[in-house]
MARMAR-628177 format. One line per 8 residues: number of its first residue (from 0); for each residue z, y, x of C-alpha. Coordinates in steps of 0.05 Angstrom, whole numbers, plus 5000, padded with zeros to 4 digits. Each point is the difference from the previous one (the first is absolute). Last residue first. Layout:
<nodes>
NUM	Z:Y:X  ...
</nodes>
This chain:
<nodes>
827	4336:5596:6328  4962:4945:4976  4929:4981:4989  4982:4939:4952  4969:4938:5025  4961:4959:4965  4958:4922:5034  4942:4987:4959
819	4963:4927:5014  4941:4987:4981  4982:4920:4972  5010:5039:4929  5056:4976:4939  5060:5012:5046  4984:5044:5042  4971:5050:4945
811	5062:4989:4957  5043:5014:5062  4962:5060:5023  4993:5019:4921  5078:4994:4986  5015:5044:5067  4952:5056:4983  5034:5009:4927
803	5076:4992:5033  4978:5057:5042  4962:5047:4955  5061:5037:4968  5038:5008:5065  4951:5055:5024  4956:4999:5055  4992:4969:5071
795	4958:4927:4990  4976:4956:5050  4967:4940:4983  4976:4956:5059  4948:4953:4974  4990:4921:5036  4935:4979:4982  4974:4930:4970
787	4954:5042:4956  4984:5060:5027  4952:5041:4940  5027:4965:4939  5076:5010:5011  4988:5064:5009  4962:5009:4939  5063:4969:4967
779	5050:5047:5036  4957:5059:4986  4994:4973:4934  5070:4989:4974  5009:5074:5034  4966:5039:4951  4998:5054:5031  5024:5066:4967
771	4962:5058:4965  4942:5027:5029  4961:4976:5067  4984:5044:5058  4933:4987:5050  5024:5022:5067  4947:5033:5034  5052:5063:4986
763	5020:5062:4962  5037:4955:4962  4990:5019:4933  4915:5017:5009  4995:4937:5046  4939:5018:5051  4944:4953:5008  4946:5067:4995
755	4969:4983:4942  5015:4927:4979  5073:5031:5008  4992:5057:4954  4962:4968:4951  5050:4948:4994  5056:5048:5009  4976:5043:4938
747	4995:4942:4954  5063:4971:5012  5035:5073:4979  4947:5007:4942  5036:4943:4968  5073:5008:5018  5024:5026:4940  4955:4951:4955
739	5035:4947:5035  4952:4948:5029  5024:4996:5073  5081:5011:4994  5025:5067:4988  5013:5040:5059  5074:5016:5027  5002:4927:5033
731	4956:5021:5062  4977:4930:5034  4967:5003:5061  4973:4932:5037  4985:4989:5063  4960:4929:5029  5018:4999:5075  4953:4955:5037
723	4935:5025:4978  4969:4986:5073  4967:5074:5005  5073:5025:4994  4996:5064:5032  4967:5049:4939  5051:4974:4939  5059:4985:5046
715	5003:5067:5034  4985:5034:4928  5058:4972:4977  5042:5019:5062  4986:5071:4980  5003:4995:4938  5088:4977:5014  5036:5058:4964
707	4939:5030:4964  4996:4943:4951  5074:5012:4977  4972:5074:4968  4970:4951:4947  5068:4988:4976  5026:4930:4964  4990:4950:5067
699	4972:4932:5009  4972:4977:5064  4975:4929:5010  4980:4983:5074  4967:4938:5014  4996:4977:5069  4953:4952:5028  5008:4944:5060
691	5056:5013:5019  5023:5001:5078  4935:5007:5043  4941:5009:4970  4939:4982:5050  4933:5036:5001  4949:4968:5047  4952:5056:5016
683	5029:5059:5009  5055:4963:5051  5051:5033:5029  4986:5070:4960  5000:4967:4936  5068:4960:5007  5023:5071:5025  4978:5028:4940
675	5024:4958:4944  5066:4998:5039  5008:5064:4986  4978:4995:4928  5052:4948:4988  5057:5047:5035  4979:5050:4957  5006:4957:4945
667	5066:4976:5014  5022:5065:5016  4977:5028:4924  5033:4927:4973  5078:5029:5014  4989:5060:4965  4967:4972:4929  5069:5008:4974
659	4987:5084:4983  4970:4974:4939  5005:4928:4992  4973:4956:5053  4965:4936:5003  4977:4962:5052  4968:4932:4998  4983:4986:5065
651	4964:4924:5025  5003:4946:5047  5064:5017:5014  5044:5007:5066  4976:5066:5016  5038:5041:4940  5063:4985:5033  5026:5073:4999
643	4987:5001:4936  5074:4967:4996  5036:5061:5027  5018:5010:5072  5040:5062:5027  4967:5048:5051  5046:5042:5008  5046:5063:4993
635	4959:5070:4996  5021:5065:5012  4971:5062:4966  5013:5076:5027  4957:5050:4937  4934:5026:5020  4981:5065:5029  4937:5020:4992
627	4985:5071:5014  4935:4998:5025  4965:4935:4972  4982:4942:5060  5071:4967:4979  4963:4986:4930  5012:5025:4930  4967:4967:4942
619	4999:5022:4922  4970:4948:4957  4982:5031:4920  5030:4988:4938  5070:5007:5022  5054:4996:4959  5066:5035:5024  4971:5030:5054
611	4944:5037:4948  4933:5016:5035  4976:5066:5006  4951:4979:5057  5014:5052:5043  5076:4999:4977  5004:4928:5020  4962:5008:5062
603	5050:5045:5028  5063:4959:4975  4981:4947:5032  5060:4999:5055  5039:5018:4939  4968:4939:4959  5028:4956:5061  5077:5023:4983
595	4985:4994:4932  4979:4927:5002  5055:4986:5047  5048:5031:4947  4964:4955:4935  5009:4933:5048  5077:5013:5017  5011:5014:4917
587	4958:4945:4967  4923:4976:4983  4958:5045:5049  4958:4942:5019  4993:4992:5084  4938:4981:5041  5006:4974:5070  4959:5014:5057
579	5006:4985:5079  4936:5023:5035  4952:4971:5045  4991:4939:4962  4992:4932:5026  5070:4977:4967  4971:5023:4935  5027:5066:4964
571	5035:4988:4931  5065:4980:5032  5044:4999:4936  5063:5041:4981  5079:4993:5012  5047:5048:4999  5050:5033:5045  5057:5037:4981
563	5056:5034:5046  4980:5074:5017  4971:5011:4932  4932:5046:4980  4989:5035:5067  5024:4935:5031  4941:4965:4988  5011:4928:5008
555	4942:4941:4986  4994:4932:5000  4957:4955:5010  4953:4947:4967  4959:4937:5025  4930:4980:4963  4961:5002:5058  5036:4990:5065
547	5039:5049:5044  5015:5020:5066  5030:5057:5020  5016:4997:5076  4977:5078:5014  5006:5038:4930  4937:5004:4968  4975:5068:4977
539	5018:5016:4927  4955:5011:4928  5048:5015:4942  4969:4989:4927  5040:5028:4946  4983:4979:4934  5014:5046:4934  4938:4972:4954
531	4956:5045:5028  5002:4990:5077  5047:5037:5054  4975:4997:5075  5025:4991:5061  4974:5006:5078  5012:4986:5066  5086:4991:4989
523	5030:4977:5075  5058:4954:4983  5063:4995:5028  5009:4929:5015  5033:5002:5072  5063:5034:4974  4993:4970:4929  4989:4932:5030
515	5070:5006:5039  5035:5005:4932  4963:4947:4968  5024:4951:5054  5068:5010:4990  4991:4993:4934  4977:4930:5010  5053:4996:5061
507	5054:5011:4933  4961:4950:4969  5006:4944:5042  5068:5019:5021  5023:5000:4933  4966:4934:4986  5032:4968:5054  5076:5034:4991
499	5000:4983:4921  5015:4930:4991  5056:4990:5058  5031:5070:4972  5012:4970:4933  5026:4936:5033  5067:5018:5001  5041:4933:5024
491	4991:5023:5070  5044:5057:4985  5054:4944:4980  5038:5039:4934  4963:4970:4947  5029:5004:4927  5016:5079:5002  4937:5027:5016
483	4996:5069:5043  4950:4976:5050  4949:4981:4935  5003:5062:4966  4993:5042:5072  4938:4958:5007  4977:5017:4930  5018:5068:5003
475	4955:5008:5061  4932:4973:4975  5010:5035:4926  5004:5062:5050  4936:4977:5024  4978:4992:4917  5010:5073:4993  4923:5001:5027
467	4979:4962:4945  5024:5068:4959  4958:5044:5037  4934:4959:4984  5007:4981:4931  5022:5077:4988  4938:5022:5036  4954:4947:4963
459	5016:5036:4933  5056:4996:4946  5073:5023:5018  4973:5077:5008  4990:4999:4924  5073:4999:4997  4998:5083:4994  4975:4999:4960
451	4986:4948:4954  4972:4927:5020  4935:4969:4990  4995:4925:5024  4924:4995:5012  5014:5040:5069  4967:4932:5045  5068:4991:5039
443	5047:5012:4933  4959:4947:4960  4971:4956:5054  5075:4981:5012  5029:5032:5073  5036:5050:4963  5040:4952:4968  5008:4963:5068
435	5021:5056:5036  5059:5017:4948  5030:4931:4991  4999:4989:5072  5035:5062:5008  5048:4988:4946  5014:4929:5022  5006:5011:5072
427	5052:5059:4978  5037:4940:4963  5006:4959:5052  5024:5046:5052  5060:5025:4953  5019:4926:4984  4994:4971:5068  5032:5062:5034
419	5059:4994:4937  5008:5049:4948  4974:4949:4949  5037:4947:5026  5063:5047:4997  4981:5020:4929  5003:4923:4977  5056:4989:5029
411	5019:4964:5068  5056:4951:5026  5025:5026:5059  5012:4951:5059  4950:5030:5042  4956:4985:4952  4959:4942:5038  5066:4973:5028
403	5034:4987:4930  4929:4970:4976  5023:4934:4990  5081:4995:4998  5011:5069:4984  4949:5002:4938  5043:4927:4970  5066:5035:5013
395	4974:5063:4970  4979:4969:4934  4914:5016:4994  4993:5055:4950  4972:5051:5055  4952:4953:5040  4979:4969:4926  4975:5064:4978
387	4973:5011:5064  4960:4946:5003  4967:4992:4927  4977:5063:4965  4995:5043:5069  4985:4949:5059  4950:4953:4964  4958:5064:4970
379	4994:5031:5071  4968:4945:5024  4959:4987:4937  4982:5059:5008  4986:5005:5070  4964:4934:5003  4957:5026:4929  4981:5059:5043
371	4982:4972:5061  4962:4951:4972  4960:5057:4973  4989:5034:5060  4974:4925:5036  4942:5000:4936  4983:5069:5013  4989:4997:5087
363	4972:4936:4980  4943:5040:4953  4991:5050:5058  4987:4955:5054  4952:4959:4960  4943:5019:5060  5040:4951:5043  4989:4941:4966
355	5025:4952:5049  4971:4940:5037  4925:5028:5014  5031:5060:5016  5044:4964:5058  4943:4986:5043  5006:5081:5018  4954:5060:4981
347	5044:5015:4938  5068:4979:5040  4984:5071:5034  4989:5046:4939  5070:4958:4975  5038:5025:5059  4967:5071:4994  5016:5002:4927
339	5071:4978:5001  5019:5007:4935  5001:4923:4977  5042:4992:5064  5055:5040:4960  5004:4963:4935  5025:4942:5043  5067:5025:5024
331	5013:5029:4926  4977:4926:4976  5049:4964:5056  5064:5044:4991  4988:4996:4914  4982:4926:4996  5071:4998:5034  5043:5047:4954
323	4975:4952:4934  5032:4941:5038  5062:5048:5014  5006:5016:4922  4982:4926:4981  5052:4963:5046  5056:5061:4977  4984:4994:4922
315	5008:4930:5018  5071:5008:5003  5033:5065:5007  5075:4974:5022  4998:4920:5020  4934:5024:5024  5016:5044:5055  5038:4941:5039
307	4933:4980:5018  4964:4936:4992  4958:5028:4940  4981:5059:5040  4957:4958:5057  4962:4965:4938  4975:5059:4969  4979:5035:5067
299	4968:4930:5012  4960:5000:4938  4992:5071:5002  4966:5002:5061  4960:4943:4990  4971:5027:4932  4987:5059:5038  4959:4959:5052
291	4959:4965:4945  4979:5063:4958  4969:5029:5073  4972:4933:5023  4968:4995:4923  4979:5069:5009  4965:4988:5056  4971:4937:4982
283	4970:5034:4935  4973:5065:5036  4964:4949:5051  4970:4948:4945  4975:5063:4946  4926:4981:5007  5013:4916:4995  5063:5003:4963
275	4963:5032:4941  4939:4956:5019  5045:4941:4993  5027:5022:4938  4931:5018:4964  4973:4922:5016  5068:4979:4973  4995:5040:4947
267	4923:4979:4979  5011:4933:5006  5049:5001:4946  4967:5039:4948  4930:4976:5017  4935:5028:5037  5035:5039:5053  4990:4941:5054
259	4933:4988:4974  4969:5053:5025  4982:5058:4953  4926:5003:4980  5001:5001:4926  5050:5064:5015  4943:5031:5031  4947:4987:4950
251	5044:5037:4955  5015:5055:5045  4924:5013:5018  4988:5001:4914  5052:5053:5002  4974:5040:5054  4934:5002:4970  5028:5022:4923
243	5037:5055:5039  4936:5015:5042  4958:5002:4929  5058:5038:4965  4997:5051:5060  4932:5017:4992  4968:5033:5061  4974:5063:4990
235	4927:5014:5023  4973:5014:4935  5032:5065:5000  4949:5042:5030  4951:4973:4965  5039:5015:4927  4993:5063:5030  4928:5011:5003
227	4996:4965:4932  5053:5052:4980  4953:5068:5016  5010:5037:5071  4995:5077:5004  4966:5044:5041  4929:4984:4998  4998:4990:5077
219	4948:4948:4999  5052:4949:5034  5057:5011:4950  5031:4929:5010  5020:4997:5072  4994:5086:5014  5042:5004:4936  5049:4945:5023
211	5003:5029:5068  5007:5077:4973  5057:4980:4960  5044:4968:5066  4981:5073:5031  5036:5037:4940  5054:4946:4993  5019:5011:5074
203	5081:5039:4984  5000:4937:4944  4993:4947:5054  5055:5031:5050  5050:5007:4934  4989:4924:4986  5057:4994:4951  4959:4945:4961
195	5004:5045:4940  4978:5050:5036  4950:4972:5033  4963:4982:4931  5015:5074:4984  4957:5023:5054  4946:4958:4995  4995:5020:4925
187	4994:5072:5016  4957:4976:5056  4941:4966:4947  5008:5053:4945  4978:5056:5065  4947:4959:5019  4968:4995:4932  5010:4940:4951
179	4949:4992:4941  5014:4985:4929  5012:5074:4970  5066:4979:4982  5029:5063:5038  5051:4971:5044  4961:4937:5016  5044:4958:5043
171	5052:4976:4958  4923:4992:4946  4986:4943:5062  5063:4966:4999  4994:4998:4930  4941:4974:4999  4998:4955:5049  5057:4971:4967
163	4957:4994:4931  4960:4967:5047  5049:4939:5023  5022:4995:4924  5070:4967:4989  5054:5034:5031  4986:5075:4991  4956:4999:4939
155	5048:4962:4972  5071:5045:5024  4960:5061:4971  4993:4969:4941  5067:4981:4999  5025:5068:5018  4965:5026:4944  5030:4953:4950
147	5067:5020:5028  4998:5083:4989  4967:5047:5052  5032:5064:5030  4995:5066:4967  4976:5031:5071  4939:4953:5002  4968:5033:4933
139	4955:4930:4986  4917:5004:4999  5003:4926:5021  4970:5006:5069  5048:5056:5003  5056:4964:4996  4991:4947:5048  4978:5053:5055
131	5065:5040:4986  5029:4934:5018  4974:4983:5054  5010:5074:5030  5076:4988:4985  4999:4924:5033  4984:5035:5065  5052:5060:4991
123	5047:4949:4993  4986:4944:5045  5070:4969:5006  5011:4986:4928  4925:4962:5010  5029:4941:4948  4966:5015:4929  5058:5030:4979
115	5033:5039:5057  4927:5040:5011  5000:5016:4931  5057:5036:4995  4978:5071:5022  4945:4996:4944  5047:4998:4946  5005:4924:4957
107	5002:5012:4930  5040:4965:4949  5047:5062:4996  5020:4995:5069  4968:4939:5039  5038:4978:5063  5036:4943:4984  4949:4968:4935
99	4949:5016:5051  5027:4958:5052  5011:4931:4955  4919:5020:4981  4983:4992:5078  5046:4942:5010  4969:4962:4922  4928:5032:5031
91	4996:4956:5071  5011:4930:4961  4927:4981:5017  4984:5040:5068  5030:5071:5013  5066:5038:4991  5047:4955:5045  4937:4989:5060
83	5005:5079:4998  4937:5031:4966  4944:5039:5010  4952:4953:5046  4935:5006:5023  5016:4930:5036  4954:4971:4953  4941:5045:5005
75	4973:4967:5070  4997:4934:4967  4963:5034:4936  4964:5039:5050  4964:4940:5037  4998:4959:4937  4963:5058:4968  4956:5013:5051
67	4984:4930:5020  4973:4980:4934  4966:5071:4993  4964:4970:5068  4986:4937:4979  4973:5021:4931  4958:5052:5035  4966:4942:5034
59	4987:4965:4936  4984:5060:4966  4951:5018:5059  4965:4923:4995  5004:5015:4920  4950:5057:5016  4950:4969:5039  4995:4944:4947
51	4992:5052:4950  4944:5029:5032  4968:4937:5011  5005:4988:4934  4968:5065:4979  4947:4986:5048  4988:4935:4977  5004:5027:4928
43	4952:5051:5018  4947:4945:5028  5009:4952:4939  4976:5060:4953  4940:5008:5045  4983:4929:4996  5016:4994:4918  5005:4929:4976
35	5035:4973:5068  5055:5052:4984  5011:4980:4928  5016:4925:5032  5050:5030:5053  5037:5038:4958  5049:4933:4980  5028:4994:4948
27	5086:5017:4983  4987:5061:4967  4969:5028:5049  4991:4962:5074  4993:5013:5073  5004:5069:4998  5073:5002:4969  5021:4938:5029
19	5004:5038:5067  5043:5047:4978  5040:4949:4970  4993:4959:5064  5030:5075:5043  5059:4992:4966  5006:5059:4941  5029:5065:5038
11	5069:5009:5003  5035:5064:4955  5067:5017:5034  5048:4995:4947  5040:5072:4977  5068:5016:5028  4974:5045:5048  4962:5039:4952
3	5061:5019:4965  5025:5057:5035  4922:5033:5000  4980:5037:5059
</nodes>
């Protein structure tokens, strides 16, 4: 096949009155008059012209359907595309020809850099065969690389033409040049399309994926498939330009529509302040009590000192040293209740949730550790650079008559302070607060910090967790530090312990109560399985008394791995389950040695299936019904509430998980498809939904091995929900978005796979999976759309990076819509 027919006009055929102007008339007069002069003559030109008017009736037809062909593929073409949005478009070539002046040697740009420039760096053996295609369309020695000028060709017939694309995606394709694709062409390119979206399940079926498109568009059985038969096959691909030029007109027309309380400057803050204080009213008043009550204490702390005899010697450093010492007793008493899960799990299901914001445990439990650290500095601070310098340079006479009896009648120095109970206590609750809290920073806790050997062991969520534990001893020092101080001698005058005992007790019985649990809690293991992506599921008998709800978490002890740890992970079983289950991510040390102490139980299967522990390609399950199984002791500590636990009060779910974070929304499905059936089985024919009214699940995850973690619950959803009230949707980031070149025959395969046999090809489920990410701006606004006046329940367990993204849109969208989206964020 010619390169260059594709760039050639499609001829038209004259409009049907030309042809029809033709018999009619010649040379502008009309036949009719030689016609009545000749009978037989007027007979064969009535033919003729009937002839003709049959005819243009076909072209006009035809005209139809060649008009609907070409806007048809010319949509469908679009998306066929090569470039990154940086490299393509109108100012696409200045990036593309900035890269080649970078990576060209000797004004020639090799093969093995050609990927980088024109933006597929990550698809390198893909962009290699595109551009050994490119070069030998134009009769060019690939291996000497090509200069600038062909590059912009290249780049042209790239970009601009929507056949010339065709065309190169089609010569990609066609090994030989010979113009026609056989089966074997079809699955080498199937394969490399899934590699380069990492889909190693995809490429390991590319053989059977090429024998659907060949038995879809090779129906004669010739063997091969020409490009109109593919050009076919792609027609089907949405263009994203049209959806983005859609989506942009829908945003203008939305803005035109905002309510007039967000319409001007002024109007539009006060409107956006009162719904600020209007979704965030009980975490403001609570931290308004909380601000308040310090400022009380060290407004009267303050005030008691400046009547002592103390501060004719230090002061105010004294007043702001003990005002500072106050906040500290109260905020170390109050960071305590924030910990205690089962006290919290109970105020959950209490009047009082509606009053306090419970499920921001975690971010109070940060904000009250960091007024404990700027009250113990500028505690400490006060009492080094100011007091005691002024306790040791005071005159003696002036010392003995004020603090004479404090001292015992010695006046200190500076090293005797130092040495003193106060002084040594103080600063070991310094360096161990100082320590705990470093390690306690996302930095050190999440392992981003790295360390050498062998400090590496500072970093990780075992260091975070052994060094909160020195806090107790924290605990201690500070009450001996506050016995031991010299300006109060009354031992009802030391408040420290008045603070602390409550809290103390409260966790201490907290403990208490954890300890007793792992005597009754000791779990009964049915069954667990490993999953590609390094995901442990564990699959328990219920205890006798546990009692959970949706959305709640646990946690979990194996003292096989550590004696002393327990961590936390998500219910992912419903309450109406037979079986406890939770799934775990092998992301740090404890979760890599339970891993490996379950793959030993699997061992067998592993070596039957020759699968690699380290990576697994392949699920390997070993249940207590195997010979030989023996599976590691577990103990489990729990339920503890979690804001999806409260997934019933709303109208409607939004829940979105990243990765491993779509654990807490499994149970609430299953617990959605329980009730499902036992709303069915009261009453077949009157269907009532109790709690919301429709759920819609948004999954996105970078592996296609994720899929197999929860496909089973997928498929539960997809065949049980008759009523279409949970909408799912799959989103695997590691393929190029719909309309990539790369991607291409990917889309096409699990259309033609699911109209078949309504089986997802990536997900190995009746899951339909998107590529790329959502777009999230229209979720929310189709959301919106569909339940107006509606009250939405976003839940969201994922990454950091998404929150504040999520939060802006539920505010946006509740601001500018009549619906109303309420986000919470999971916390451990």
């Amino acid at each position: 096949m010619a390169t260059g027919a594709v760039d050639e006009p499609i001829s038209i055929p004259p409009p049907v009155t030309e042809l029809e102007s033709i018999v009619v008339s010649e040379g502008g007069a009309p036949i009719a008059p030689a016609a009545e002069a000749c009978p037989a003559k007027h007979r064969s030109l009535a033919k003729i012209k009937s002839g003709v008017q049959q005819l243009a009736t076909l072209v006009r037809v035809d005209k139809r359907k060649i008009s609907r062909l070409g806007s048809s593929a010319r949509m469908g073409l679009k998306g066929l595309r090569f470039f990154d949005n940086a490299s393509g478009g109108k100012d696409g070539w200045k990036t593309v020809e900035k890269r080649f002046d970078e990576l060209a040697v000797h004004g020639r740009l090799p093969k093995d850099q050609f990927g980088r420039c024109i933006g597929m760096g990550e698809s390198k053996e893909f962009a290699g065969e595109l551009f050994v295609a490119l070069t030998r369309r134009k009769s060019l020695d690939a291996e000497m690389g090509i200069t600038k000028d062909d590059l912009k060709e290249f780049w042209k017939e790239m970009d601009q033409n929507f056949d010339s694309r065709l065309q190169i995606f089609f010569d990609m394709c066609d090994k030989n040049g010979d113009g026609k694709l056989t089966q074997n062409e079809v699955e080498q390119v199937i394969a490399l399309s899934a590699s380069a979206n990492k889909l190693a399940k995809f490429k390991a079926h590319a053989a059977t994926y090429a024998a659907l498109i060949m038995e879809q568009l090779d129906p004669d059985g010739l063997g091969y498939i020409e490009i109109s038969q593919l050009e076919t096959l792609l027609r089907g691909m949405v263009s994203s330009q049209k959806t983005e030029k859609k989506l942009k007109r829908t945003h203008s027309i939305a803005r035109s529509m905002i309510p007039k309380q967000y319409r001007y400057p002024i109007t539009r803050f006060v409107g956006r302040t009162m719904d600020f204080f209007h979704d965030n009213w009980k975490r403001i008043w609570v931290l308004c009590f909380w601000l308040t009550l310090n400022a009380v204490l060290v407004a009267w702390k303050f005030h008691q000192y400046r009547r002592k005899a103390a501060f004719e010697v230090m002061g105010y450093c004294v007043c702001i040293a003990k005002a500072a010492a106050e906040t500290v007793k109260l905020n170390m008493a109050l960071i305590l209740f924030t910990v205690c899960r089962n006290t919290l799990t109970w105020f959950r299901s209490t009047c009082l949730n509606s009053v306090f914001p419970f499920d921001d445990n975690i971010n109070f439990h940060k904000i009250i550790a960091l007024a404990v650290t700027i009250g113990a500095l500028v505690h400490t601070l006060a009492h080094v650079t100011c007091d005691f310098p002024r306790l040791i340079t005071c005159p003696s006479s002036k010392f003995m008559r004020t603090l004479g009896p404090n001292f015992h009648y010695k006046q200190p120095t500076y090293p005797s302070l130092l040495a003193s109970v106060p002084g040594v206590t103080g600063i070991l609750i310094l360096v161990i607060m100082a320590f705990s809290f470093t390690l306690a920073t996302h930095s050190f806790r999440r392992n981003v910090v790295k360390l050498p050997s062998p400090l590496h062991h500072l970093a990780g969520f075992n260091s975070f967790w052994y060094a909160h534990h020195l806090l107790a001893v924290a605990y201690v020092l500070l009450i001996v530090h506050s016995y031991f101080i010299f300006l109060t001698k009354e031992w009802y005058k030391k408040t420290t312990w008045m603070y602390l005992v409550v809290p103390i007790i409260f966790f201490v019985s907290e403990r208490s109560i954890r300890k007793v649990r792992e005597t009754g809690f000791s779990v009964s293991i049915v069954k667990a399985a490993i999953y590609p992506g390094n995901v442990l599921s564990i699959h328990m008998k219920k205890p006798p008394g546990f009692s959970y709800k949706s959305g709640m978490y646990l946690f979990i002890k194996c003292p096989d791995v550590s004696p002393f740890e327990w961590h936390p992970f998500s219910i992912t079983s419903a309450p109406g389950d037979e079986h406890l289950s939770v799934h775990i991510r092998t992301l740090g040390d404890w979760t890599t040695e339970l891993r490996n102490l379950f793959g030993k139980v699997c061992q067998v299967q592993i070596n039957l299936k020759k699968a690699n522990l380290v990576r697994l390609e392949t699920t390997v399950i070993a249940d207590i019904e195997s010979d030989d199984t023996s599976f590691p002791k577990l103990y489990i500590d729990g339920p503890y509430g979690a804001p999806a636990q409260n997934y019933d009060k709303y109208d409607i779910l939004l829940l979105i998980g990243l990765g491993i974070g779509a654990t807490p929304f499994i149970s609430i499905l299953k617990d959605l498809l329980n009730n499902m059936e036992i709303n069915q089985n009261d009453d077949a024919n009157d269907f009532k939904v109790t709690g919301p009214q429709s759920a819609y699940f948004y999954w996105v995850t970078r592996e296609q091995g994720s899929f197999e973690w929860f496909k089973g619950v997928m498929n539960e959803v997809a065949e049980s929900d008759h009523n279409n009230i949970i909408d799912m949707h799959n989103y695997l980031t590691s393929v190029y978005e719909e309309g990539d070149a790369r991607s291409a025959l990917i889309a096409t395969v699990q259309a033609l796979q699911y109209s078949k046999s309504g089986v997802d090809v990536v997900s190995g489920s009746r899951i339909r999976t998107h590529f790329a990410r959502p777009n999230w701006r229209k979720v929310f606004s189709d959301l919106a759309n569909a339940h107006k006046a509606s009250r939405i329940g976003v839940f969201y367990c994922g990454s950091s990076a998404l929150t504040k993204q999520l939060r802006d849109l539920s505010l946006e969208f509740s601001h500018n819509t009549t619906t109303r989206f309420y986000f919470h964020k999971e916390n451990f």
